[in-house]
C-alpha positions, 0 to 999 in steps of 0.5 A, spaced: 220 458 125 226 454 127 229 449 124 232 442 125 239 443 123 240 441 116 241 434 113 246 430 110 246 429 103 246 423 103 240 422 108 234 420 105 229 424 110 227 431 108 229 437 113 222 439 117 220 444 122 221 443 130 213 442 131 214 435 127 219 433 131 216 428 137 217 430 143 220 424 149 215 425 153 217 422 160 212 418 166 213 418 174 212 414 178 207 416 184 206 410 190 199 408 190 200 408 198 201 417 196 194 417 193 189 420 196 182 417 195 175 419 197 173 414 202 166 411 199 160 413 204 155 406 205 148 408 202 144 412 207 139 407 209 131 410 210 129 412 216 124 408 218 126 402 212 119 398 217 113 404 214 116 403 207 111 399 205 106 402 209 108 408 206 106 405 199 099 402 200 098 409 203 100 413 197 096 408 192 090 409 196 090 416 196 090 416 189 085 411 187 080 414 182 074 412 182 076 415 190 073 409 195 071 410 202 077 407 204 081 413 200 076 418 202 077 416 209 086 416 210 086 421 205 082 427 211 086 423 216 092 425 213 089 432 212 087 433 218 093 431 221 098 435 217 092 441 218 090 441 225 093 448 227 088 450 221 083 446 223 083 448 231 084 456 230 076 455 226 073 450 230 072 446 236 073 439 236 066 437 235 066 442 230 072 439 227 069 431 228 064 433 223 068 437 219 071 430 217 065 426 216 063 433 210 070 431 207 070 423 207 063 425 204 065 431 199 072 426 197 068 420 196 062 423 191 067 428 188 075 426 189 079 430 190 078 437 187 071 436 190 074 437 197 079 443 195 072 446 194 071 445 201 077 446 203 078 453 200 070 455 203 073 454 211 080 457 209 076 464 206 071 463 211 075 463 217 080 467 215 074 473 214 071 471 221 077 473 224 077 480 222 077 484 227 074 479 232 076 484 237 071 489 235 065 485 233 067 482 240 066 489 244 060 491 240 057 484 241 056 481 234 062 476 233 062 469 232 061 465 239 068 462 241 071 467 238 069 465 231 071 459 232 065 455 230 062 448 233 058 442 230 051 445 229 055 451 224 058 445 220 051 441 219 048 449 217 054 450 212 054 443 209 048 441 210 045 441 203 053 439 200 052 433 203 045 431 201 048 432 194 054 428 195 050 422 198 046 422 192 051 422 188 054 417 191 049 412 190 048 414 183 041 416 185 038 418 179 044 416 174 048 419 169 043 424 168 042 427 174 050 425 176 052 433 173 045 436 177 048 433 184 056 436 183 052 443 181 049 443 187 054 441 192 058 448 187 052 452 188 051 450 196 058 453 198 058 459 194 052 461 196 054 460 204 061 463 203 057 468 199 054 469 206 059 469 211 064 474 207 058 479 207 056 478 214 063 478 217 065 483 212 059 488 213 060 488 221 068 489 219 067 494 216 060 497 214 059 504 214 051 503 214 047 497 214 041 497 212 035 492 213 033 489 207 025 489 208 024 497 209 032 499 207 031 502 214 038 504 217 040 499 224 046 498 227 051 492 224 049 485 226 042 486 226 039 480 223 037 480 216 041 487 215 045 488 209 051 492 208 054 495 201 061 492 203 058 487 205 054 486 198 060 487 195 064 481 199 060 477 198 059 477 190 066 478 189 067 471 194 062 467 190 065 468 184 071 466 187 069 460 189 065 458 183 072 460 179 075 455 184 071 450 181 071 451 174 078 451 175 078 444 179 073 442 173 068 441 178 063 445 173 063 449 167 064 456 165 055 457 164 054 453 171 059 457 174 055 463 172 049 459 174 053 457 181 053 465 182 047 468 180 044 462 185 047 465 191 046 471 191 038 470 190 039 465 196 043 470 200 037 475 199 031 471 201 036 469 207 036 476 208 029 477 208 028 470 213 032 474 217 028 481 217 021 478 217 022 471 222 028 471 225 028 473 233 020 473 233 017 470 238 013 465 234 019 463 231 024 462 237 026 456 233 030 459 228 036 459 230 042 461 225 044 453 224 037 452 221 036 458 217 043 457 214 040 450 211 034 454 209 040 459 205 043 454 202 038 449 200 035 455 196 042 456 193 042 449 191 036 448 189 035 454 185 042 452 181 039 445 179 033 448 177 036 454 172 040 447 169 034 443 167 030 450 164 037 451 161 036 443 157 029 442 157 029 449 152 
């Protein structure tokens, strides 16, 4: 370690090393007109400063709870408009005026974890009707329109869903019979989701159909004919759905269970209406549309029946 040189006798300060020393520090002068500074941008203004307050009432009324007609109504058109290719490559454009009417209806009696339902219900139903389109076309068994589904298809499908949520929009019944409404309208989606995805899995890929009367072998698409991966399918999209739904809070872990047993009793009888009623000359009448209000009604039905056996035992 260095040292300062030593001190005189004399000196009244000790003799320390170099590090105690201070050391003379020295500043420079730099102009302040070589100093280069960040020019400040000016704040970005919104793009459409004009909509702001649109925007505002827009998303408050989106989420007003309990949901209102007018939160029901600008919440779908938005939906819409941000799912019209969706919404195109599965309907026609009745289909999809009437598609609007059953969301303004499910969001206003259910909010919106009742239209996820819904929504969940179109997107697995289309996607499975457009397998194979091509196949199902050549032998004659697709969908009309290419699978893309009109207004009749809509009100078959949601026919029963929507008398649940009328009831429950004008409390029909009161607090008591509220949860027996939101049950059906569950029930009423699984059960034709249930049957969609057997149908179309069955004629996509169904090695043998059988006819659900005498289990006599027909071809694919033979009405009330049934597949066992169709079957399968179809239970298998039915506890989808329901788990949607328990997921969603629209149902409890026993009514979904009651959703899915529901389903697969209705799908049935639908396939009996089909095998013994269907395509016969007194009952030209029974178009698929009115035979599917008949399917999920059972299924609707039925899940609210089993639930008040369930309380009154």
């Amino acid at each position: 370690m260095a040292y300062a040189p030593p001190s005189s006798p004399l000196s009244p300060f000790p003799r320390l090393p170099l590090r105690h020393y201070a050391v003379p520090q020295f500043l420079v002068h730099v102009p302040r007109s070589t100093i280069r500074r960040k020019p400040h941008s000016p704040p970005k203004a919104a793009p459409f400063p004009e909509l702001a307050p649109l925007q505002d009432s827009l998303l408050h009324l989106i989420r007003a709870s309990p949901p209102t007609w007018q939160s029901a109504a600008a919440s779908n058109l938005l939906i819409f408009a941000v799912g019209s290719p969706i919404l195109f490559s599965g309907l026609t454009i009745p289909g999809i005026g009437s598609a609007f009417l059953l969301g303004v209806l499910s969001w206003r009696a259910f909010g919106p974890s009742g239209f996820l339902i819904v929504a969940a219900y179109f997107v697995i139903g289309t996607a499975v009707t457009k397998l194979k389109i091509a196949q199902k076309e050549a032998l004659g068994i697709a969908e009309k329109r290419s699978g893309r589904r009109g207004p009749g298809s809509v009100v078959g499908s949601s026919a029963a869903a929507c008398v649940c949520a009328v009831l429950s929009i004008f409390n029909i019944g009161g607090p008591v019979f509220a949860a027996l409404w939101q049950l059906g309208f569950v029930a009423s989606f699984c059960t034709k989701l249930s049957d969609t995805v057997s149908s179309e899995i069955g004629k996509a890929y169904g090695k043998t159909t059988y006819l659900a009367t005498t289990f006599k072998v027909v071809p694919r698409g033979t009405e009330g004919a049934v597949s066992i991966e169709g079957t399968v399918a179809g239970v298998v999209s039915s506890i989808l759905l329901a788990g949607i739904a328990c997921s969603l809070g629209q149902v409890d872990l026993p009514k979904a269970s009651i959703c899915i047993l529901a389903s697969l009793i209705a799908n049935f009888c639908e396939s009996l209406i089909g095998a013994t009623l269907q395509d016969k000359d007194s009952f030209q009448w029974l178009s698929n549309d009115i035979v599917n209000v008949i399917n999920i009604s059972i299924g609707s039905i039925l899940a609210m029946l089993i639930q008040l056996l369930i309380l009154r035992n």
